[in-house]
N, C-alpha and C positions, 0 to 999 in steps of 0.2 A: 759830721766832721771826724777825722780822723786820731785813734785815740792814743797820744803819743807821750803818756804817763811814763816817765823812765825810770823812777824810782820802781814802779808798777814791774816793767817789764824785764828788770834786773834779775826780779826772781820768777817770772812768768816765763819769758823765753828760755832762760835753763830749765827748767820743768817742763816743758812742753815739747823740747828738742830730746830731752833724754825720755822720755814718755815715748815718744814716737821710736825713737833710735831701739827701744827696749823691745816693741811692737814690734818691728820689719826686722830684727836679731830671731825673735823667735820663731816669725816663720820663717827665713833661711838656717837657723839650728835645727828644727824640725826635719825639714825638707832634707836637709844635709842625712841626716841620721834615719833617712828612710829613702835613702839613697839616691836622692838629685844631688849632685855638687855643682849645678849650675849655678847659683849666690856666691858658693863659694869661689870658684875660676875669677868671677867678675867682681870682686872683692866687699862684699857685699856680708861674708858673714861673721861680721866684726862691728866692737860697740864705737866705733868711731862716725860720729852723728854727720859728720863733714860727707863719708859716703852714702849716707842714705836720703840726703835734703833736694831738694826740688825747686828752683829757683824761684818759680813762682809761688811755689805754695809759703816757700820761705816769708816774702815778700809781703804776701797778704796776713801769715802770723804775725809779722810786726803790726802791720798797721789794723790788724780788725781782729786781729785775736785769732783769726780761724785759718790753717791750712792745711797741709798734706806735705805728706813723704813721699819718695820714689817706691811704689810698688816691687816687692823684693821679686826678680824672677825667677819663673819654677817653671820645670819642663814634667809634666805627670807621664810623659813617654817614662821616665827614668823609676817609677813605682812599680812596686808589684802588682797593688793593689790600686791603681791610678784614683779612682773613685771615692775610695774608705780612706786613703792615704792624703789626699787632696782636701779631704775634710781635716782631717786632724791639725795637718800646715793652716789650714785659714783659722781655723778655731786658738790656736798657737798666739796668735797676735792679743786678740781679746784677752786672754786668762795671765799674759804676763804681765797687762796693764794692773788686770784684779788683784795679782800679786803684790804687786809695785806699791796699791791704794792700800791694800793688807798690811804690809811692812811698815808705810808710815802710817795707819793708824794709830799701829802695835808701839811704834816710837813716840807718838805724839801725845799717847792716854796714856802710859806706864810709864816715861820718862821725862816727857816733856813739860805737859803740865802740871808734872808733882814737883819738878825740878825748878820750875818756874815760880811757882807759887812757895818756894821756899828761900826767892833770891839766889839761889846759887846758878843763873845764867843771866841774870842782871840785862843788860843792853845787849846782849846776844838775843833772849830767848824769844823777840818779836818776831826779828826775818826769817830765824830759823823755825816759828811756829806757823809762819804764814807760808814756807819753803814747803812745808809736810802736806799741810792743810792745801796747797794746790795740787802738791803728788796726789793725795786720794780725791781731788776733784776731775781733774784733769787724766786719770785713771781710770774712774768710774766713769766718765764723760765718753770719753774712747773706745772703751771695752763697748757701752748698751750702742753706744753710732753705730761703731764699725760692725755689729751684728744685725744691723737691719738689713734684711733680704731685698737690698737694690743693690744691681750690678753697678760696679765693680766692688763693693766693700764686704767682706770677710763672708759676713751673713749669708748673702748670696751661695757662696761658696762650701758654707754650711749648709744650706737649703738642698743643694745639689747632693750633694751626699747623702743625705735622708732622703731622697723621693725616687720614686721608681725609674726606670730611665727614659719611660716614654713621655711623662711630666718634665724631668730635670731637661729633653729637648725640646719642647714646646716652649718652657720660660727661658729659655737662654734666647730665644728669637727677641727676647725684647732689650740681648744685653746692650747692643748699637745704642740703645734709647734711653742703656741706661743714669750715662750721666746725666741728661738734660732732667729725667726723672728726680734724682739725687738733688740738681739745687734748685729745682722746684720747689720739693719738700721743705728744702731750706729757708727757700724765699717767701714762699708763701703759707708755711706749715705755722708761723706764729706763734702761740702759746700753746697751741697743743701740741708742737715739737720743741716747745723749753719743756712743758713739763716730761715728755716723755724720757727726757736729758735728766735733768732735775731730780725727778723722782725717785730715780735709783739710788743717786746720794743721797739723799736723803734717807731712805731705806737703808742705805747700809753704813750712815754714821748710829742710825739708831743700835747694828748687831753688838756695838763698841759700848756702853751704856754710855755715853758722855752726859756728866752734868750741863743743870740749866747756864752755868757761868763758862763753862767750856764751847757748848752749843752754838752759844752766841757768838763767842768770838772767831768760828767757826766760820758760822754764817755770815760773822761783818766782813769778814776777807774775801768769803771769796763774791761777796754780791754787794759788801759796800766800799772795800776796797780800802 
């Protein structure tokens, strides 16, 4: 059944739409500044989340938590270096989510919860604690997905760039195939595709030392909710 918490998703869907928006900004900033203006012509290289959304992937965020964006377009005719330059745009998206997770750690451990635990944000500092604590879920969530080498997500696109060219054309024959690949994975990857999800946050709420009383409440948000 479809899960249709609105308190929940008051603060989920702005997190998840500016997470994305921040994503498909950095690879059309990139691209732009290594000379494709294709993103930008087509308006595309702007933090205005309304141009980047996808009706359906919209759709499906509401109701299941999981979608997509409109793919920013890149033309690599317009690189110097089509190949090295095509990696750095796909690699782009990923590192500005890590960003994103970094900033609200950096607000959540040094001001939030010392500010919190001194009353001086009283009945604010719950949404705004669970506000953060999804930026670096939902950050880190993004960045490890979007770097798994199945076509069409980022990874891929990284993969092609590190491999010599007679490998980087034998694995693109299988990029037709590669979405059906993609929510296989999804569908039937289970718990060994939560924790490959999982694991990283977890991993990188530990670089932050967060106490056992921060941890927790950490953890209740974003897995008890």
């Amino acid at each position: 059944m479809f899960d249709l918490d609105f308190k929940f998703l008051i603060i989920f869907v702005p997190v998840i739409l500016f997470s994305l928006t921040i994503h498909e900004y950095a690879h059309a900033y990139i691209a732009h500044k290594l000379g494709d203006d294709t993103a930008k012509r087509l308006g595309r290289l702007t933090l205005n989340p309304l141009k980047h959304l996808d009706p359906i992937g919209t759709i499906l965020l509401i109701l299941v938590h999981f979608g997509w964006a409109k793919p920013v377009p890149v033309d690599p005719r317009n690189f110097k270096d089509p190949k090295k330059d095509m990696l750095y745009v796909a690699i782009a998206g990923p590192i500005s989510n890590i960003i994103t997770a970094i900033i609200s750690a950096v607000l959540l451990k040094l001001f939030v919860f010392n500010m919190a635990s001194t009353g001086a944000f009283g009945a604010y500092s719950e949404p705004l604690i669970q506000f953060l604590v999804w930026l670096i879920f939902i950050g880190v969530v993004l960045a490890v997905f979007n770097m798994l080498p199945i076509p069409p997500l980022d990874g891929s696109r990284v993969l092609y760039g590190l491999l010599p060219d007679h490998l980087t054309y034998s694995i693109k024959k299988i990029e037709t195939y590669g979405i059906l690949i993609l929510f296989a994975v999804i569908l039937f990857g289970g718990r060994a595709f939560s924790y490959i999800l999982v694991y990283p946050f977890l991993k990188f709420l530990e670089i932050f030392s967060f106490n056992s009383l921060e941890l927790n409440i950490i953890l209740n948000v974003v897995f008890n909710r």
